[in-house]
TIPAGU-480456 format. One record per residue (C-alpha): residue number from 0; residue in one letter; x, y, z. Coordinates in nm, 4 decimals, m for minus. Example, Ala and Ser with C-alpha at 12.3 -4.5 7.8 and 13.67 -1.06 7.14 Angstrom:
{node 0; "A"; {1.2300; m0.4500; 0.7800}} {node 1; "S"; {1.3670; m0.1060; 0.7140}} 
This chain:
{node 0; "X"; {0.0000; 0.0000; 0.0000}} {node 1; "X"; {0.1182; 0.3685; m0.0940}} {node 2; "X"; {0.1998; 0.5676; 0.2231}} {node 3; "X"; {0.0816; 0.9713; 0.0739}} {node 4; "X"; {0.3484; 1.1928; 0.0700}} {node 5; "X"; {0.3721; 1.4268; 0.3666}} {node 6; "X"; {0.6189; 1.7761; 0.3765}} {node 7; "X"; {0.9501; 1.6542; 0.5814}} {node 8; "X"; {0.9320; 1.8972; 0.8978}} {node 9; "X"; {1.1532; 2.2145; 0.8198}} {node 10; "X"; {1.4899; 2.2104; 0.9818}} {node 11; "X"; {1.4957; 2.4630; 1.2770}} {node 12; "X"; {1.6703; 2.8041; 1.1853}} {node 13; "X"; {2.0335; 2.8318; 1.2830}} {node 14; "X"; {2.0978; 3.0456; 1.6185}} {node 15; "X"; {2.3251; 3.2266; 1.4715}} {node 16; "X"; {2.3215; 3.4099; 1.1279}} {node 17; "X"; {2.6423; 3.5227; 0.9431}} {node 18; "X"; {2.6298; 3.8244; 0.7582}} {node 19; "X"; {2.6672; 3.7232; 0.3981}} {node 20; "X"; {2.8391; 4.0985; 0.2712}} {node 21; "X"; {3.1163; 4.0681; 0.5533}} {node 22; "X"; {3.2210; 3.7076; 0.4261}} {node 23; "X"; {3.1997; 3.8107; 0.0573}} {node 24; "X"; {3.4536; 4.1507; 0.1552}} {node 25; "X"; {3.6465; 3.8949; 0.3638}} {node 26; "X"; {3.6957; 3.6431; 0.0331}} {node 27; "X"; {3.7741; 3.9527; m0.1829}} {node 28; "X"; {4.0280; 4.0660; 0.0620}} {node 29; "X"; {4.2039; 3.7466; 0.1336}} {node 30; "X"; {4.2138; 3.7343; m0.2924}} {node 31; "X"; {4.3442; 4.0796; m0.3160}} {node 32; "X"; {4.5882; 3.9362; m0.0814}} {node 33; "X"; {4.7009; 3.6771; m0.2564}} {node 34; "X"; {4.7186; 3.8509; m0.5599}} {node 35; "X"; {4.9169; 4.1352; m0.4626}} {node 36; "X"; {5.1663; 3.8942; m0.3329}} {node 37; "X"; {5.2118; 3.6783; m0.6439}} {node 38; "X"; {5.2013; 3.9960; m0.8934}} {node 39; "X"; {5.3568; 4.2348; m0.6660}} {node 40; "X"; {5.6501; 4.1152; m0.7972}} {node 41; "X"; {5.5821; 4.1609; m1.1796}} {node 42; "X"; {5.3802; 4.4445; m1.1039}} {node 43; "X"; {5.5261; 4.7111; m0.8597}} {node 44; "X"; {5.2295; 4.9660; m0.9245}} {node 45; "X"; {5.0186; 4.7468; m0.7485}} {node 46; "X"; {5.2776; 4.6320; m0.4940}} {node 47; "X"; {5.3507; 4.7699; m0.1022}} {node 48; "X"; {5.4824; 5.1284; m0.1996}} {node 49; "X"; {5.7452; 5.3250; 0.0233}} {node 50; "X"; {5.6716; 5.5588; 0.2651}} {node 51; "X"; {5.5622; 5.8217; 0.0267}} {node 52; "X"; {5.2695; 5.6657; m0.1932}} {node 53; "X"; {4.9888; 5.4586; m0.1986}} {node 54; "X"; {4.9136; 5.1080; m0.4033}} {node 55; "X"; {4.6341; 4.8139; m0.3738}} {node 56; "X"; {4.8734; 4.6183; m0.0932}} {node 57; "X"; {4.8030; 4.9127; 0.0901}} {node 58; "X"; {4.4713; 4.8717; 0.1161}} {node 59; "X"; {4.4205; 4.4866; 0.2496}} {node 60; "X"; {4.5162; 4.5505; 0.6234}} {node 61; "X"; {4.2395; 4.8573; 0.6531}} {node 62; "X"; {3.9815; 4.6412; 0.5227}} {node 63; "X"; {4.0725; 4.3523; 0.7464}} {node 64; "X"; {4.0559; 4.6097; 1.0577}} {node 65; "X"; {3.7152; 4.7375; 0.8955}} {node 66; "X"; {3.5926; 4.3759; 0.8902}} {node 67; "X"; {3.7745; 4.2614; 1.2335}} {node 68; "X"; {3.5140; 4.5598; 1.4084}} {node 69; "X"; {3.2340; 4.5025; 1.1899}} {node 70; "X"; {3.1950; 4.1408; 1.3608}} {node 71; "X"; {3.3338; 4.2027; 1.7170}} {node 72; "X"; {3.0330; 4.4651; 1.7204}} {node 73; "X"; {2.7823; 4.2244; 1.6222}} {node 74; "X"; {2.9718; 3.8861; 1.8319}} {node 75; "X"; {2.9713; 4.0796; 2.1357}} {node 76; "X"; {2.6051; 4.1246; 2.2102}} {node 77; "X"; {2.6041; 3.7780; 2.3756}} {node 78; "X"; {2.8391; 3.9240; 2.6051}} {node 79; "X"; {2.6601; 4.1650; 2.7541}} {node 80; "X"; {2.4938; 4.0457; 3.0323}} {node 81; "X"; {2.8436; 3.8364; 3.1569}} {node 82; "X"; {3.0827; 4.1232; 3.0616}} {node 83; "X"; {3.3827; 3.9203; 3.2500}} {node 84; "X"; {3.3611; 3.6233; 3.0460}} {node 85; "X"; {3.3255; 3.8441; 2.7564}} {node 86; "X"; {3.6705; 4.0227; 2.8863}} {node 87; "X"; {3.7871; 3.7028; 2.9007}} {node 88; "X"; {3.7402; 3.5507; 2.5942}} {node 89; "X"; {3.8718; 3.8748; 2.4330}} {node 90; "X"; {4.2016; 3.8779; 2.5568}} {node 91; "X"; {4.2313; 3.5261; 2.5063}} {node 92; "X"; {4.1401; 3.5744; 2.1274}} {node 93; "X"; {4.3563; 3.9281; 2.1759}} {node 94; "X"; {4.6563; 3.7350; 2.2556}} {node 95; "X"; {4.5941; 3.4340; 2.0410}} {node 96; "X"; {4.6409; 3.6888; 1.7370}} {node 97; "X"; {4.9533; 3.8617; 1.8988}} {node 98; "X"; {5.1041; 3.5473; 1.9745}} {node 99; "X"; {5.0724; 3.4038; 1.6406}} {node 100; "X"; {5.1660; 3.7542; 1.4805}} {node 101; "X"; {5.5262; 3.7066; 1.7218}} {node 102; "X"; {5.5358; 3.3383; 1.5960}} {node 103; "X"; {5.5014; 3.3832; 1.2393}} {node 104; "X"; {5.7458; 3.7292; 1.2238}} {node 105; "X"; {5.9630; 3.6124; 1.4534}} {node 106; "X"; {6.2938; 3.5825; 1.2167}} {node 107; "X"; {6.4334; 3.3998; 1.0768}} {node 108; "X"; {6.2006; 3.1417; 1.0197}} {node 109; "X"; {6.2698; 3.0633; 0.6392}} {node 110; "X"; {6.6442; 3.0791; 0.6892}} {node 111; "X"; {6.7666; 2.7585; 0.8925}} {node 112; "X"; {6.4875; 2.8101; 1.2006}} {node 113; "X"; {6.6080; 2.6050; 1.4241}} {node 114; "X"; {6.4283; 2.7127; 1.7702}} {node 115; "X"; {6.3588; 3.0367; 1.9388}} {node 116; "X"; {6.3512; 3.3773; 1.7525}} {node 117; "X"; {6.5478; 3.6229; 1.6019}} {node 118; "X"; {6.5415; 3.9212; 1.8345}} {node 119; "X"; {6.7299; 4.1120; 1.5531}} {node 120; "X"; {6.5155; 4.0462; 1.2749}} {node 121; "X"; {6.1653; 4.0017; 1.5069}} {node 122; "X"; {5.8963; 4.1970; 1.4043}} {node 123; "X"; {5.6826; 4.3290; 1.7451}} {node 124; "X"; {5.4349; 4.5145; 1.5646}} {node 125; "X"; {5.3397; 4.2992; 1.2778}} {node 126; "X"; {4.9961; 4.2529; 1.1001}} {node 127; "X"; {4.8327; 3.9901; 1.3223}} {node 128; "X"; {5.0204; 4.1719; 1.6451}} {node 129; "X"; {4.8256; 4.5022; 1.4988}} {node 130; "X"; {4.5132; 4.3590; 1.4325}} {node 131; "X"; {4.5341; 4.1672; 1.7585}} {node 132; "X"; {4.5701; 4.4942; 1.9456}} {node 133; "X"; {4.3004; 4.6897; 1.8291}} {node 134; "X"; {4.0824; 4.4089; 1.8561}} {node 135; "X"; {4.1481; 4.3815; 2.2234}} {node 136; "X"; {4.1244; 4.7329; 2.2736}} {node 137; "X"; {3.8227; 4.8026; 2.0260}} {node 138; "X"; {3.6222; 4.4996; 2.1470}} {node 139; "X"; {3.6957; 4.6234; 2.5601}} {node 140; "X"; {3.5169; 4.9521; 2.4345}} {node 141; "X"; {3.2457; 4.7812; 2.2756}} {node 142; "X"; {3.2412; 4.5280; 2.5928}} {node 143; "X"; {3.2261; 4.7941; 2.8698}} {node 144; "X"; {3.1523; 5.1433; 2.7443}} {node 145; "X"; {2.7708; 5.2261; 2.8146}} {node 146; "X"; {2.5366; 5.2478; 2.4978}} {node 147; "X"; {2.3308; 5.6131; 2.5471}} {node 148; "X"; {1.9878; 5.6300; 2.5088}} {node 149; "X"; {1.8880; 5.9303; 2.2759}} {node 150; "X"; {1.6191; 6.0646; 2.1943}} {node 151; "X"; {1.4694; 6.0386; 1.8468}} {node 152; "X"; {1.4791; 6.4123; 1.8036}} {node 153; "X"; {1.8550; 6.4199; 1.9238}} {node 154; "X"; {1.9364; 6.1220; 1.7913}} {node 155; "X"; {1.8761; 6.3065; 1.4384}} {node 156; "X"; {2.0574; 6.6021; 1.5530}} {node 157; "X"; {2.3850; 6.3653; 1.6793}} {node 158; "X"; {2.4000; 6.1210; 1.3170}} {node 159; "X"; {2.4175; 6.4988; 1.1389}} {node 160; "X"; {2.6395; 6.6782; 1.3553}} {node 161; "X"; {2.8475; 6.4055; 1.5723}} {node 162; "X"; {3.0230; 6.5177; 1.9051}} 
């Protein structure tokens, strides 16, 4: 005998939504990346300039900075009720990035590492040591710093003219 054909229950939502335009500026950054490491070579217009100029490598780390707060603002709201484990967890993630940062510049790595680092050649304020540290600092704000309640008239007056 046929059994009829009943709709499979719908699969619960998932808790916890990513925002689909922060992974797509995350995939085009960590290709923009890439690229301007392989063609920087060949192609020193688009490569890190000097001290004096600006190219596309310059213009990777601000976007990962812009992302890196982007999230931490939107992570953090589960947080807010238990702001010590929040403090917690970013320091921990804080120093997880600064650590690797110290690992991966450390000198020397490429050129017979062996063990230990190269406090000649060690690089303290790296990308992920950078990124790390305004993390920590920018999430803390985030974390502990007291949203204000405005009201709708002044809250039109403060998006035009910001203190």
């Amino acid at each position: 005998m046929l059994q009829p054909l009943v709709d499979a229950p719908s699969p619960p939502p998932p808790t916890s939504k990513r925002l689909a335009s922060l992974d797509i500026l995350r995939g085009f950054t960590v290709l923009l990346m890439v690229f301007v490491d392989e063609a920087g070579v060949a192609f020193p217009a688009i490569n890190h300039s000097a001290w004096d100029g600006i190219t596309l490598a310059d213009f990777v780390m601000p976007w990962f900075l812009f992302m890196v707060g982007t999230s931490l603002s939107l992570s953090l709201r589960k947080y807010r009720a238990a702001r010590t484990a929040g403090t917690r967890a970013i320091l921990t993630r804080a120093l997880k990035l600064i650590g690797l940062g110290l690992l991966l510049q450390g000198g020397g790595w490429f050129d017979g590492y062996s063990y230990g680092f190269n406090l000649a050649t060690i690089r303290f304020c790296g990308i992920l040591n950078r990124i790390g540290f305004a993390f920590g600092v920018g999430a803390l704000i985030e974390l502990w710093v007291p949203e204000r309640e405005l009201s709708q008239r002044r809250a039109r007056v403060v998006a035009l003219w910001p203190r």
